[in-house]
C-alpha positions, -999 to +999 in steps of 0.1 A: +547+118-405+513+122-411+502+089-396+524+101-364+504+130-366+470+113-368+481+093-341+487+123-316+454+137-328+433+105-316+453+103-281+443+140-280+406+130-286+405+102-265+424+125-236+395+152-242+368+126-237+384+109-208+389+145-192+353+153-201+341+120-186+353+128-152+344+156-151+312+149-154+316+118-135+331+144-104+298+167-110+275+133-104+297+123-071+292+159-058+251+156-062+249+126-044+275+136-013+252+164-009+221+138-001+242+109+012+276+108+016+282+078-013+314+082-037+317+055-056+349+040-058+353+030-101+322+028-125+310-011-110+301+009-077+285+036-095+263+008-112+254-010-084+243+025-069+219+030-101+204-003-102+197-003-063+175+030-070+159+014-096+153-022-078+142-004-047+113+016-076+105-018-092+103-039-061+082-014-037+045-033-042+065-066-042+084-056-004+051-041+008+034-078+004+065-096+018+063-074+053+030-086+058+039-121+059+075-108+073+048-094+101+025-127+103+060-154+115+069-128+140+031-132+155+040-169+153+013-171+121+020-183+088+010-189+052-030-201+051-042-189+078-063-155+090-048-120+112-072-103+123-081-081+145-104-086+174-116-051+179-107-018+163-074-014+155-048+008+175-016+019+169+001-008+174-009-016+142+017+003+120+008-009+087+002+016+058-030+034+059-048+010+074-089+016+081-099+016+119-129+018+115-138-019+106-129-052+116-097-063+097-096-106+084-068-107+063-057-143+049-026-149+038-024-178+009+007-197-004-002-220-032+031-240-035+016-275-025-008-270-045-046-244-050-059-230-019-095-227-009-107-189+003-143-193+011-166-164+019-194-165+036-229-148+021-243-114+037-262-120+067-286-090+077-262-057+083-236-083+082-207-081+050-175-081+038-157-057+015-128-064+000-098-079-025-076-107-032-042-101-042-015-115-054+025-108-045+026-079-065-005-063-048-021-066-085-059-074-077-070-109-088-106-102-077-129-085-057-148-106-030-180-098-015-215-081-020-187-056-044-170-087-060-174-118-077-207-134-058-223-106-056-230-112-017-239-146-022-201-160-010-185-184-023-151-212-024-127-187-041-101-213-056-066-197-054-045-213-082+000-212-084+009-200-119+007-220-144-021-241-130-032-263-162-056-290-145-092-283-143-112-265-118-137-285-097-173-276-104-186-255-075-154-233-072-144-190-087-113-199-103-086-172-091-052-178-113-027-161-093+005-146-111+024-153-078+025-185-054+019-161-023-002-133-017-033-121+007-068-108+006-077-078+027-113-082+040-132-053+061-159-066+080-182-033+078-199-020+109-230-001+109-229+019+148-196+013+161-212+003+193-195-031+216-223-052+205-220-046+167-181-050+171-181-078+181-207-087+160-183-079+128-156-098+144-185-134+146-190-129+110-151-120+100-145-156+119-165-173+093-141-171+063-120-203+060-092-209+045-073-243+030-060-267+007-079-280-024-066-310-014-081-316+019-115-300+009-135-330+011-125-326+053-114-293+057-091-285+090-101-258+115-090-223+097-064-212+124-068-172+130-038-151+146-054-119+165-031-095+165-050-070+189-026-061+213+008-075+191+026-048+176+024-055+139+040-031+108+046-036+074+061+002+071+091+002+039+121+000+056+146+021+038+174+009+049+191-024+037+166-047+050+145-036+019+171-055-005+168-086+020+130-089+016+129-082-020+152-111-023+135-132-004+106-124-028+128-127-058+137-165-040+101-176-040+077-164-069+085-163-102+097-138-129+069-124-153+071-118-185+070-084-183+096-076-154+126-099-170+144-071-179+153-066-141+174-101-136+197-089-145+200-055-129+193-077-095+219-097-104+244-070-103+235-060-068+237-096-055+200-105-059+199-137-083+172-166-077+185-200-069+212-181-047+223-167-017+225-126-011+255-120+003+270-075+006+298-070+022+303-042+041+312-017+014+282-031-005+259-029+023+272+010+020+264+014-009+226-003-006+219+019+022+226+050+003+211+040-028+178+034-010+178+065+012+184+083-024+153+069-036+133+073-004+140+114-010+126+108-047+097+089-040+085+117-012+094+145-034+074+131-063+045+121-037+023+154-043+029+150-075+000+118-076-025+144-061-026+160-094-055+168-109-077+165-078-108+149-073-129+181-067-116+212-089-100+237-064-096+210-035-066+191-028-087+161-024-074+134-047-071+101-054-039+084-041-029+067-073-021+079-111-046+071-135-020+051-151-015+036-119-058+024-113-055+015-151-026-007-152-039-024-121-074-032-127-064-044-162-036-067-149-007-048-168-019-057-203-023-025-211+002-019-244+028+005-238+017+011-203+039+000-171+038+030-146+065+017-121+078+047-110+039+058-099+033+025-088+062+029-067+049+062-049+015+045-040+029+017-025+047+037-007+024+047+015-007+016+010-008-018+007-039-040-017-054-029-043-090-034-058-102-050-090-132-028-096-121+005-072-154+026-065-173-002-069-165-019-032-148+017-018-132+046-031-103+068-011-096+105-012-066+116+003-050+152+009-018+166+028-025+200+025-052+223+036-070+248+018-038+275+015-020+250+002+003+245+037+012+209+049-006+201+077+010+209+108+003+185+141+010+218+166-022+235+149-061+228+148-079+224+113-117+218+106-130+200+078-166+204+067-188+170+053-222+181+040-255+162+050-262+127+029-226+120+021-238+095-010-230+062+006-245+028+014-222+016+042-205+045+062-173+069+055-145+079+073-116+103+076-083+092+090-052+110+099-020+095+096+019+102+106+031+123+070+068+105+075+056+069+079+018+065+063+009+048+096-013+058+125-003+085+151+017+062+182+004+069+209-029+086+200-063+072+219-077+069+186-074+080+145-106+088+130-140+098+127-163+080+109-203+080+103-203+048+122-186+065+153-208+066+184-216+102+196-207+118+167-224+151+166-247+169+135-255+201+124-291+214+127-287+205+086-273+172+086-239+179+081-207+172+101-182+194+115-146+175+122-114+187+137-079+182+135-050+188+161-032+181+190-060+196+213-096+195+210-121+225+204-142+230+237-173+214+232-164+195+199-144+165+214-164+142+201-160+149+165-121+157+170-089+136+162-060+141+179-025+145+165+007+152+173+022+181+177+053+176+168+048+158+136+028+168+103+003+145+092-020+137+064-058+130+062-074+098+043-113+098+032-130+062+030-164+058+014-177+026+014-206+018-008-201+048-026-233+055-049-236+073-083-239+110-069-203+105-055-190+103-087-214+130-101-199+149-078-237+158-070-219+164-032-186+177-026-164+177+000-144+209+013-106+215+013-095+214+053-089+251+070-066+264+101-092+275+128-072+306+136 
């Protein structure tokens, strides 16, 4: 009897707990209807669900890269050779955050047959190159340029696969890459902004080669795509098309040491190297509201990264964590520290990274102005620079579409920058800029449009930024509504 009694007891327990279970199982269902209409079908679904969130986390730096190159075979380019851009950039360009205020040579390497040849050339006059090379993971290698390894001297960057064990020619900056693929994003500064000193940046962009090791002795022409008036975007998809280019990623470079614990999650949403991705339809489903799930998270936790701010009392800040510019410039050998879910958020809404960031440039970004309201594209804002902003090469201040991270469509142009022709002073030095859809009478000159429609966000560039900038010796104000 009392054994038929403990019996009954456990299938009581076990009853409870099962009860319990769905229950709470039925509470999670109910949260994610409310965002996107998923119910998963048996616990498998519900997995697949959680490790698509995660995957879409981990892989946002790695996508990011792939879109460039996704970007480069639709402009009929390729692997080792050079987009640029012969002129400012427009809109048309719709890649994250870019600068237009600069000439753009960006060379894409793949080091599969072998190392790969990135040679720089040395300053010549006002003439110079700032910038970084990366590898897949948007995890700096590098810096290149009077900022970077030669110092302004240039040099034959060797890029080398991982694992490279042979030596390195004399005469060559080794550069061990952690992925076969990746890119280097090099500005060609400009000092008025003027036709004549554009395309004088663009003559010396044109003289960074790219090529094999192996044919070094006879290099071949460097072959450069100009993607001026090709519409060109490496915006994140969040839709499936994400899990597509993270597995063709996944298909081509290999695992690190330090993200092996994600095969297998992969794996369990049809993402395993060596074989094909195939969803069906319910799986597709299931994809596309995993990463819509995590687009919501990544926005909402996107102020977050603009905490503390650069200037106490502003909400000027640096796009990135701490942990995030850490674990970056030290290659992700930091013990105990792997900030993917931050990493995730930047990435979001940038592409490269810098080895050494304030030496080259140094970005201050804000979304809100200075009551703390999200700017609005219907409305007109002013921001005020003081005189001798405490730079060698020029700044800038860019506004952007809030949704996407990308330029305005549609607007005749972005910024403003120090470099801009007809920008206007104050009696004091200073500079005066404006915001909206329509400009102040009298002040076009030193006014960026925007839609009104949309909200946007504003992105400070200072290139050649000098010791009082970090002093904070000159400070820049928050952005006000001119009422």
């Amino acid at each position: 009897m009392k054994s038929k009694m403990l019996l009954i007891a456990v299938i009581c327990t076990l009853w409870s707990c099962t009860n319990s279970t769905k229950k709470n199982e039925t509470t999670i269902v109910t949260d994610t209807t409310q965002t996107n209409a998923f119910k998963p079908a048996n616990f498998e679904e519900q997995l697949i669900y959680n490790r698509a969130i995660e995957a879409v986390i981990w892989g946002m730096p790695a996508v990011n890269s792939e879109l460039l190159h996704e970007g480069l075979i639709k402009a009929k380019g390729e692997y080792n050779q050079i987009v640029f851009w012969s002129g400012l950039i427009s809109s048309k360009n719709q890649t994250l955050t870019p600068n237009p205020d600069v000439i753009y040579v960006n060379p894409l390497y793949d080091t599969r047959q072998g190392p790969v040849v990135l040679e720089i050339p040395p300053v010549e006059g006002v003439s110079s190159l700032t910038g970084s090379l990366d590898d897949g993971w948007q995890t700096a290698i590098e810096d290149v340029g009077p900022a970077g390894v030669d110092k302004g001297k240039g040099g034959k960057y060797l890029i080398l696969p991982p694992n490279y064990k042979d030596a390195v020619p004399l005469g060559y900056i080794p550069m061990p890459s952690a992925t076969y693929t990746g890119f280097a994003i090099l500005r060609s500064n400009l000092t008025d902004g003027s036709p004549n000193d554009v395309k004088r940046a663009v003559e010396y962009g044109k003289k960074v080669k790219i090529y094999p090791l192996s044919q070094a002795d006879n290099p071949p022409a460097t072959t450069f795509v100009d993607l001026i008036n090709l519409d060109f975007s490496n915006t994140i998809p969040y839709n499936f098309h994400f899990f597509e280019v993270l597995n063709q990623f996944v298909q081509r470079e290999p695992w690190l040491e330090r993200d092996l614990v994600m095969v297998d999650q992969l794996k369990s949403i049809g993402i395993e190297k060596g074989k094909t991705f195939q969803a069906d339809a319910r799986k597709q489903e299931i994809l596309n509201a995993a990463i819509k799930v995590a687009h919501s998270w990544i926005d909402s936790k996107y102020e977050k990264i603009f905490t503390p701010p650069f200037y106490e009392g502003t909400n000027w800040a640096l796009p990135a964590s701490p942990d995030v510019v850490k674990a970056i410039m030290a290659n992700y050998t930091v013990p105990g520290l792997y900030p993917v879910d931050e990493r995730a958020i930047s990435y979001s809404m940038a592409y490269f990274s810098a080895k050494k960031l304030g030496t080259g440039q140094f970005y201050l970004m804000t979304i809100k102005d200075n009551s703390g309201q999200q700017f609005d594209g219907s409305k007109l804002y002013k921001l005020h620079l003081p005189a001798k902003v405490p730079v060698k090469l020029y700044w800038s201040i860019t506004a952007y579409d809030r949704e996407t991270h990308a330029l305005i469509p549609g607007m005749k142009y972005s910024s403003r920058a120090s470099t801009t022709p007809g920008l206007q002073k104050n009696a004091d030095g200073s500079v005066d800029l404006y915001f909206g859809a329509k400009a102040p009478e009298g002040k076009e000159a030193n006014w960026v449009p925007t839609d009104p429609k949309k909200k946007f966000e504003l992105l400070a560039r200072f290139y050649g930024p000098e010791k009082g900038f970090f002093d904070k010796n000159w400070k820049m104000d928050d952005v006000e509504e001119v009422k």
